[in-house]
N, C-alpha and C positions, 0 to 999 in steps of 0.2 A: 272511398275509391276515387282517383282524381280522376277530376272529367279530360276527354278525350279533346286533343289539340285540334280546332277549327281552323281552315286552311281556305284562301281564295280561289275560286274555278272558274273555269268558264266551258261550256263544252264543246267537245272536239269537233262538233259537226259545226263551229260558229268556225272556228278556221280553216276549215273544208270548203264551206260557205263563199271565204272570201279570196283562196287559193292557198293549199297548202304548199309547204316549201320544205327543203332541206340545209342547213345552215344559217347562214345571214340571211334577211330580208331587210333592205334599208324604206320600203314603203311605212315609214311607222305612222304616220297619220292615219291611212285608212284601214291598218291594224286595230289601233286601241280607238278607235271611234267605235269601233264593229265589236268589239270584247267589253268598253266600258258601255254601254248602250245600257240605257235603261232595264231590268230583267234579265239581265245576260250574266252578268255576274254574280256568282252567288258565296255562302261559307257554306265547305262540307266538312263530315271528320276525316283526318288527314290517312288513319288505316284506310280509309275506303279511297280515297283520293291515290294513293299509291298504288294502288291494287287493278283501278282503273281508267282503262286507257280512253275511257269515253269524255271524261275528261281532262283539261288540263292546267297544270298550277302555274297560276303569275306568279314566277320568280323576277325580281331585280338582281342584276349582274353589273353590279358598279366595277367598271378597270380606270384604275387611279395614275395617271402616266405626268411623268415632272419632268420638261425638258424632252430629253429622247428615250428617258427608263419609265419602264412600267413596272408599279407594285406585284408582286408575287409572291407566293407563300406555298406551304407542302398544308395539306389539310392529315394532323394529327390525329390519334386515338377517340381521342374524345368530339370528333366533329360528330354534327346532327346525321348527317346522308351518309353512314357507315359502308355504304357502298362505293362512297368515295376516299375514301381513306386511306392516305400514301400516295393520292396523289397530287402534284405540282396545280395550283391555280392562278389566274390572273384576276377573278372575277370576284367581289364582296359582294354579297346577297345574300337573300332567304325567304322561307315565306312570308304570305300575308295572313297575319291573324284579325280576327274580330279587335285586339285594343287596338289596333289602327286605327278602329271607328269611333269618331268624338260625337258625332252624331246619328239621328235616330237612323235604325235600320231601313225601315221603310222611305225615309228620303234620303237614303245616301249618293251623295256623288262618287263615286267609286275611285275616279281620278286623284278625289282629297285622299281618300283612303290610301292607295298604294303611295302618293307621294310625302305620306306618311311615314308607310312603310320603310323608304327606300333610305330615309333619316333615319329610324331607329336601326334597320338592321344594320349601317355602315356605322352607328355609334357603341353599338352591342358587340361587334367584333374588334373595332380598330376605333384610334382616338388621331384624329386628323388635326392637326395645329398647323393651317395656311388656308389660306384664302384658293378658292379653285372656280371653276365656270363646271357647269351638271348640264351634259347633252346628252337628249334620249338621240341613241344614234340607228340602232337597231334592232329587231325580233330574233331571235335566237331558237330554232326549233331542232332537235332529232331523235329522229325516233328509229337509229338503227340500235340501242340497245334501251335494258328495260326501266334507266332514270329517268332518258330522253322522252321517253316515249309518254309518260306522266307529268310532266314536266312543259312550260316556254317563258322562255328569259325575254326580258327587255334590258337591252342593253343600253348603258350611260356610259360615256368619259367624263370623269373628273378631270380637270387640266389642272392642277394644282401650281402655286408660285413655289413653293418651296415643298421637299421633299420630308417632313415632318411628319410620319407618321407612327403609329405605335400599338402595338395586340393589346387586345382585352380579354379575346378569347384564347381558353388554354388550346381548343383546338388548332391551330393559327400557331406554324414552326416553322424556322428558316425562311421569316419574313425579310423582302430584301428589295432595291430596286435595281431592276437590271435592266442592261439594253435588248432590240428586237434579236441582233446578232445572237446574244448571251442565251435568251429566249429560244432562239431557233434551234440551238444546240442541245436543250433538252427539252424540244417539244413531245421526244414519245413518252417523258413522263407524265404528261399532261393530262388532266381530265378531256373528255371530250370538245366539252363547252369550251374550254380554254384552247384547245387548239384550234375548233373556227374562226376564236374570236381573234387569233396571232395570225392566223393567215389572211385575215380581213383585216388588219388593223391597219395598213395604210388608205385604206378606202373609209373607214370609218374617223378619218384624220382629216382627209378631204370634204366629209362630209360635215366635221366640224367649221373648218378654216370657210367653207360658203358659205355657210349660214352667219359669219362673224361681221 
């Protein structure tokens, strides 16, 4: 019987804690200080992690943008979040499994973990050939329906030099880079996450360009 997929959490009363929100939060600092803290992070199994809303799954949500276009994709049959399925995204991510962890459980830095993570899941789906800058730009939460609600993204830009990219996963169709304009035009296809992250995206651009 295969064993049940282990999935990273944190619980929901840690970001009640520190102020919950709806959409974008660009506070990332005293976000993941308060989620990676010592004890706070933990692996559960992923039925039970979906099921409840008491906690919630660090997702990474890489959006890959070259120039003025942002990578985007329709997430096909075969995607993992079958609830998501048919719809347009801008965002590479997934969870966090235990082979994240190259070391021992009891002293893990959680930090190394996910920024492990955030390398494998963007190699597992898509094969990038260019050089880019990775900014945590912002938290991603909603919980008006019932993905969100199990679910909080960390969101990155990749600023990539050259538009080089290419699917690995079969779920991963009508991969393509397009502008915000091209974007806005079929934002109601969009999963949810993707469409906060389009209508934040100039602000999350500004928040690169200061920090540079």
């Amino acid at each position: 019987m295969p064993q049940e997929e282990q999935v990273l959490v944190v619980e929901r009363r840690i970001l009640d804690d520190v102020g919950t929100f709806h959409g974008l939060n660009f506070d990332v600092e005293r976000y993941l200080d308060a989620f990676f803290a010592q004890g706070r992070p933990r692996f559960i199994a992923r039925p039970q992690a979906e099921k409840d809303p008491s906690y919630k799954q660090i997702i990474p949500y890489v959006i890959m943008i070259c120039e003025d276009k942002c990578l985007t994709y329709v997430r096909g049959k075969r995607a993992g979040e079958t609830r998501l399925v048919g719809n347009r995204s801008i965002g590479i991510g997934g969870h966090i499994n235990p082979v994240d962890d190259a070391i021992p459980l009891f002293n893990t830095d959680f930090r190394d973990v996910y920024q492990a993570a955030v390398q494998r899941e963007v190699a597992e789906e898509v094969s990038v050939d260019a050089s880019y800058t990775d900014r945590v730009v912002a938290l991603l939460n909603d919980d008006s329906n019932e993905v969100g609600q199990v679910h909080l993204g960390v969101v990155h830009c990749w600023v990539l030099d050259a538009p080089n990219v290419t699917k690995r996963e079969q779920m991963i169709t009508q991969m393509d880079f397009m502008t915000v304009e091209q974007l806005q035009a079929v934002r109601d296809t969009m999963e949810t996450w993707s469409q906060l992250c389009l209508d934040g995206l100039g602000r999350m651009m500004h928040h690169i360009e200061s920090r540079i």
